[in-house]
C-alpha positions in Angstrom: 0.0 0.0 0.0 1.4 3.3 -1.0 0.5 6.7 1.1 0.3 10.2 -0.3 0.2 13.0 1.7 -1.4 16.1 0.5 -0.7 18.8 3.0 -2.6 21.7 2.9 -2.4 22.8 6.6 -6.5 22.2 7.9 -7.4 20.8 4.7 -4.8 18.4 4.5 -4.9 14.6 3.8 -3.9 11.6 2.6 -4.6 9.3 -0.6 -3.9 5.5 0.2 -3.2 3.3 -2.9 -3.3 -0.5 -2.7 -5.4 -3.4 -4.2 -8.7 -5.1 -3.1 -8.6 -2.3 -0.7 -12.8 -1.7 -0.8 -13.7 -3.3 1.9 -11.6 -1.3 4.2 -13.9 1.7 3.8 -15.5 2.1 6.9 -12.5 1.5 8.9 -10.7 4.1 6.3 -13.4 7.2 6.8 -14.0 6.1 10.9 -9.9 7.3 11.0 -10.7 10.4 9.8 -14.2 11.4 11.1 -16.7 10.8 13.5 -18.4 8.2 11.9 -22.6 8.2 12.7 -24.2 9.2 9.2 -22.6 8.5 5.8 -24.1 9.1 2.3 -22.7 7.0 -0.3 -23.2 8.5 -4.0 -22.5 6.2 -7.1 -24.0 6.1 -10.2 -26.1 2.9 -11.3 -23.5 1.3 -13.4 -20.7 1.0 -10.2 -23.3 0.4 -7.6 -24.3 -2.7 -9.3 -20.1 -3.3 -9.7 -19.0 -2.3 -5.8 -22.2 -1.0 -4.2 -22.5 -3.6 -1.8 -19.0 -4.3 -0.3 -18.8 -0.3 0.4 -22.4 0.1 1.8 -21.2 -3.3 4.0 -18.5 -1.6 5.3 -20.2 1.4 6.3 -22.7 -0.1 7.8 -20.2 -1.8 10.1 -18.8 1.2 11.7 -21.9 4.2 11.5 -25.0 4.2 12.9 -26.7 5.1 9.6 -25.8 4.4 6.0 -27.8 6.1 3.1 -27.6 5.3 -0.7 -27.9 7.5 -3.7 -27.8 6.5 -6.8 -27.6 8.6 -10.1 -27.5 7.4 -14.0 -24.4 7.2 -15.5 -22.4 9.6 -17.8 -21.3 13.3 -18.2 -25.5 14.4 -18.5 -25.4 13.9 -14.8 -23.5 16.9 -13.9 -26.4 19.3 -14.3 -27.8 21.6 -12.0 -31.1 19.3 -12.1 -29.0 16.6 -10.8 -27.0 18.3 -7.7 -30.8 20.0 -6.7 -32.2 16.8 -6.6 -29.4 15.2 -4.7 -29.6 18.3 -2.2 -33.4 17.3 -1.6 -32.8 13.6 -1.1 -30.0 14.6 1.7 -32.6 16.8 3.2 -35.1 14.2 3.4 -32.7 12.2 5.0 -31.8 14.6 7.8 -28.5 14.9 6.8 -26.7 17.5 8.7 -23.2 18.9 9.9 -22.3 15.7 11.3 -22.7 13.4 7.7 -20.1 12.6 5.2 -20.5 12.2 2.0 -18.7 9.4 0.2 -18.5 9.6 -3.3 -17.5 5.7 -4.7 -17.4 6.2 -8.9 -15.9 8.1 -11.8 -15.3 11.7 -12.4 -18.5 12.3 -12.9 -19.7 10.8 -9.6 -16.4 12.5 -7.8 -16.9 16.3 -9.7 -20.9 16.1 -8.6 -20.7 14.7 -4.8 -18.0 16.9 -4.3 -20.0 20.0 -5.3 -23.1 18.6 -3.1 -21.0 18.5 -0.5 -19.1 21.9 -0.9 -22.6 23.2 -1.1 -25.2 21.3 1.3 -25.0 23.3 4.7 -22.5 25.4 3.4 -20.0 22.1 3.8 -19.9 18.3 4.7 -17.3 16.0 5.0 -16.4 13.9 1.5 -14.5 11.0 0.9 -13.3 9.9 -2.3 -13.2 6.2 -3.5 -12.6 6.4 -7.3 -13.2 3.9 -9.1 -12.2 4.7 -12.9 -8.7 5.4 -14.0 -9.0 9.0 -14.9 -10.7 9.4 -11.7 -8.1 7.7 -10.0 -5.1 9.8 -11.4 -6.7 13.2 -12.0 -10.4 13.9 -10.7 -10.4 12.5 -7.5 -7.3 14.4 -6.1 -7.0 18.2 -5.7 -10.3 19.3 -4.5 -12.0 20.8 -7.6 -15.7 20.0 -7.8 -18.2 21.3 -10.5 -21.1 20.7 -13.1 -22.0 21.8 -16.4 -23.3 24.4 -18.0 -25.2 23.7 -21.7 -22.4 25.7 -23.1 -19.3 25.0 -20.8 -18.1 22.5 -18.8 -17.1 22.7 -14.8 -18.3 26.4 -15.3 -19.9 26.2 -11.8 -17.9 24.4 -8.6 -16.0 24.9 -6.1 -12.8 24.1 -4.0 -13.6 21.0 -1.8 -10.8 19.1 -0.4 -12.0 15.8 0.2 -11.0 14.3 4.2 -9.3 11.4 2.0 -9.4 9.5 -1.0 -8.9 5.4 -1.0 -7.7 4.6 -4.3 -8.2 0.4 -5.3 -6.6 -0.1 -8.1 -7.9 -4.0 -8.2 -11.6 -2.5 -9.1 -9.9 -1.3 -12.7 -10.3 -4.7 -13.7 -14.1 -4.2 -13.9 -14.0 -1.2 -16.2 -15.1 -1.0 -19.6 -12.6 -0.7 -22.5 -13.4 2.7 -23.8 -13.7 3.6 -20.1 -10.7 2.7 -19.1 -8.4 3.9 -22.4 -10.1 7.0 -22.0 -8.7 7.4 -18.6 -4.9 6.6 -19.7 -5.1 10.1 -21.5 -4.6 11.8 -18.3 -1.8 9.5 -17.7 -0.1 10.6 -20.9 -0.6 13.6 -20.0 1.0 14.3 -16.8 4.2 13.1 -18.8 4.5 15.7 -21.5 3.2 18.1 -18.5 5.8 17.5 -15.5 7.8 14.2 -15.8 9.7 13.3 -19.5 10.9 9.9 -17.5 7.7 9.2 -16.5 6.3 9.7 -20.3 9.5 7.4 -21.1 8.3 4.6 -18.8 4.8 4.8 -20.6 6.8 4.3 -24.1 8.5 1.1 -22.3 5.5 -0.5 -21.0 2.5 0.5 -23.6 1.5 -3.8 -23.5 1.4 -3.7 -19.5 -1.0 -0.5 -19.7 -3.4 -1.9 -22.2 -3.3 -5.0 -20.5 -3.9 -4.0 -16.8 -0.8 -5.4 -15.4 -1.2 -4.6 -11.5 2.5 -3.9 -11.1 2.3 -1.1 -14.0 -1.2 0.4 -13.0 -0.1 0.9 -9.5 3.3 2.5 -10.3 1.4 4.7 -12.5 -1.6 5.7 -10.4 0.9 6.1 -7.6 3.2 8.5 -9.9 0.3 10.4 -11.2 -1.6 11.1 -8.0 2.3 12.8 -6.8 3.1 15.0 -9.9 -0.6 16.0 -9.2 -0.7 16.5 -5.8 2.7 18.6 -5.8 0.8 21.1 -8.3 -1.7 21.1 -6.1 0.4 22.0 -2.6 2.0 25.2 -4.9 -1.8 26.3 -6.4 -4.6 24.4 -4.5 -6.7 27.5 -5.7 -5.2 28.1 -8.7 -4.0 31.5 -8.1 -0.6 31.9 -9.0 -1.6 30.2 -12.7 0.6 27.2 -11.7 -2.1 24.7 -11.7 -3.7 25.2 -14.8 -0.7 23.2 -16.1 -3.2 20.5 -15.9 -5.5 21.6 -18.3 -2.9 20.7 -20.9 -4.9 20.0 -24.0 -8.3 20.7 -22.0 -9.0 24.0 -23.4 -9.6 22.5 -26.5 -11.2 19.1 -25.1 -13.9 21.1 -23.3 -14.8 23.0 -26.6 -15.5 19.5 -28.4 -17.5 18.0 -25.6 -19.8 21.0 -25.5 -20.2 21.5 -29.2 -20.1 17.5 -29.5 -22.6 17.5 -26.7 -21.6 15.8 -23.8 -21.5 12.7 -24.0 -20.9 11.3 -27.4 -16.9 11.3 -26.7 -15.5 10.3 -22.7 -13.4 13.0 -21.3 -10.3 11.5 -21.5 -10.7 11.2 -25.7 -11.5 14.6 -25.9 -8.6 15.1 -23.9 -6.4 13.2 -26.6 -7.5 15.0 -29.6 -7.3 18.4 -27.4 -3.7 17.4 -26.4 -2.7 16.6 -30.1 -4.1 20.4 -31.0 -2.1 21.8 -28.5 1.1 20.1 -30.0 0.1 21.3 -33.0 -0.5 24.5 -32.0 2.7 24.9 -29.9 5.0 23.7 -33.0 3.5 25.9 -35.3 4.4 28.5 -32.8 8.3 27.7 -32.3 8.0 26.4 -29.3 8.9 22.5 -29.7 9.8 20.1 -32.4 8.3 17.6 -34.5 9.9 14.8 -32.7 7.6 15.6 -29.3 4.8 16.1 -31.3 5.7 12.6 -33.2 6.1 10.6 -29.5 2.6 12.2 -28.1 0.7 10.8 -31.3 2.2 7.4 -30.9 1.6 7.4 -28.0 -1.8 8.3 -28.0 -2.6 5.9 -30.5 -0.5 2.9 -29.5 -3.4 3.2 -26.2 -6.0 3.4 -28.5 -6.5 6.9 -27.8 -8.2 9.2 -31.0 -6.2 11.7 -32.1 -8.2 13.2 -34.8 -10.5 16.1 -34.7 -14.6 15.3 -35.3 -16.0 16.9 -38.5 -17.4 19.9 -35.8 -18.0 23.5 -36.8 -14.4 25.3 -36.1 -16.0 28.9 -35.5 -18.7 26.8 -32.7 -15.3 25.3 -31.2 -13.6 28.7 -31.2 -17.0 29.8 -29.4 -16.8 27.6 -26.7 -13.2 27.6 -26.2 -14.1 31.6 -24.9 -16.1 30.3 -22.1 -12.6 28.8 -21.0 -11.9 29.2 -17.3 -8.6 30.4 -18.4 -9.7 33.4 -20.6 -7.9 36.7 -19.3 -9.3 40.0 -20.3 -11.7 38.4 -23.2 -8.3 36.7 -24.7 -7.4 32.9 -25.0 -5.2 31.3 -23.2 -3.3 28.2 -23.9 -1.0 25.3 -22.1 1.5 24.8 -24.5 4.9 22.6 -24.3 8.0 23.8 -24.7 10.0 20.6 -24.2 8.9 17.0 -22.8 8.2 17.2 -19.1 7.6 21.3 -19.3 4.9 23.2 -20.6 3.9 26.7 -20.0 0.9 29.1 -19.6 0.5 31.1 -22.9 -1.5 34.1 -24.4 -1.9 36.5 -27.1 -2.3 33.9 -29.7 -3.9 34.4 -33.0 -6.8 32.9 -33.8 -5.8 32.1 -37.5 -3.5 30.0 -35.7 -6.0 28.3 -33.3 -7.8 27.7 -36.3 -5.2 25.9 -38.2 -4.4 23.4 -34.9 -8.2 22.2 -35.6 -7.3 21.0 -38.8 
């Protein structure tokens, strides 16, 4: 088992990595609050995967155990969702004193983060994520959100979670696409922060696609660090540090919205927005073909996409505007400028946006 510490003074906490780790649960959240009411929210797909051992475990250690279930998939991360959640917690006379525990995917993590941000101005929230990209990315740093029609994670908040339990044994039970879409975010925190670490994705591209344990929890374990040392410098991303993470995302949330959310997974937005960025950053001077080359193999040797849908350009452009990043109406981009370094950038042309979509 592998232990993480994220210290952020009263916030602080710590993300515990292992396999067939589930069933510790209630013994996991009892160590860090006073256990008498938890809330478990899943969506219907993992409840009927892991809903059971966790509720179990719960039950074991608090007086009271409720479940909420919601339907799978990015449509969930709607204002009509969180308000119903918020009712079913008052009806069950949630309080101060409850914790929510969010066992899923981003999805599940991003929305029972925000509902517990939100509910009585704040309740305590576990994290059990059960998808990769959830596991590497979503689940650690605090940022909660939904969706707007026209912009993703346009409405949130900054909720550090009490803990997050990390099993990397219940990967075996996602879905191809699921999972592949989650080893984006891996990719990316290579190009991002760590050129060895992108190297040891190069060396071992059979043990990722096949689920090797030994591989996935090197790499969960290495991902969850680089992340959680951007976090400790920007937890609030103030000083512009953190939104080295968005690497490739500014494009990725333009094609989910115009898309509509849904038809492509996060992470496969993700690729084709990272493989824009290269793009974009080469046609600017600021790396060479080679990195751009050893992203795109990458990408595809995962069985990531790396092409561009047939969607409007001038729509895209649009959407990219409602960009968290934005400054003073203006676009801003993570670009590279070598492998394992990349770098806030503005005043960009939009001729030369446009020609990265192509």
């Amino acid at each position: 088992m592998a232990i993480i510490n994220v210290p952020l003074e009263s916030r602080a906490y710590e993300i515990l990595i292992g396999s067939g780790m589930l069933p510790m649960i209630g013994q996991f959240v009892s160590e860090r609050v006073k256990l008498t009411h938890a809330v478990i929210i899943t969506d219907e797909n993992v409840e009927a995967l892991h809903g059971e051992v966790v509720l179990q475990s719960l039950k074991a250690r608090a007086a009271r155990v409720d479940f909420l279930s919601i339907p799978p998939g990015e449509t969930s991360k709607s204002v009509d969702c969180a308000a119903a959640l918020w009712e079913k917690l008052l009806e069950y006379g949630t309080d101060r004193k409850s914790v929510i525990v969010a066992l899923g995917g981003g999805v599940v993590g991003d929305l029972a983060g925000f509902v517990a941000a939100t509910f009585t101005r704040g309740l305590n929230f576990i994290q059990i994520p059960t998808t990769l990209l959830a596991q590497v990315d979503s689940s650690v740093g605090g940022k909660t959100g939904i969706n707007l029609t026209a912009a993703k994670n346009m409405v949130g908040s900054f909720w550090q979670p009490r803990g997050v339990l990390i099993d990397t044994l219940v990967l075996k039970t996602q879905g191809e696409r699921d999972y592949r879409s989650g080893l984006a975010e891996v990719v990316k925190y290579g190009i991002i922060l760590d050129a060895e670490f992108f190297a040891y994705l190069e060396e071992h591209i059979a043990g990722l696609v096949e689920r090797d344990p030994t591989v996935l929890e090197y790499v969960v374990g290495r991902c969850c660090e680089l992340k959680a040392q951007v976090v400790i410098a920007d937890e609030r991303e103030e000083t512009g540090l953190r939104a080295v993470l968005n690497y490739g995302h500014t494009f990725a949330h333009a094609i989910e919205a115009v898309s509509g959310y849904g038809e492509l997974m996060h992470g496969e937005a993700v690729a084709i927005g990272m493989e824009c960025a290269a793009r974009l950053a080469l046609a600017l001077g600021r790396i060479d073909q080679d990195l751009v080359a050893r992203q795109h193999q990458l990408l595809a040797a995962l069985g990531l996409p790396t092409t561009l849908p047939d969607l409007d350009r001038t729509a895209l452009i649009q959407a990219m505007g409602h960009d968290k990043k934005v400054e003073h109406g203006k676009l801003r981009f993570v670009l590279p400028t070598r492998m394992g370094h990349v770098e806030l950038v503005g005043d960009i042309a939009e001729s030369d946006v446009r020609n990265a979509l192509k």
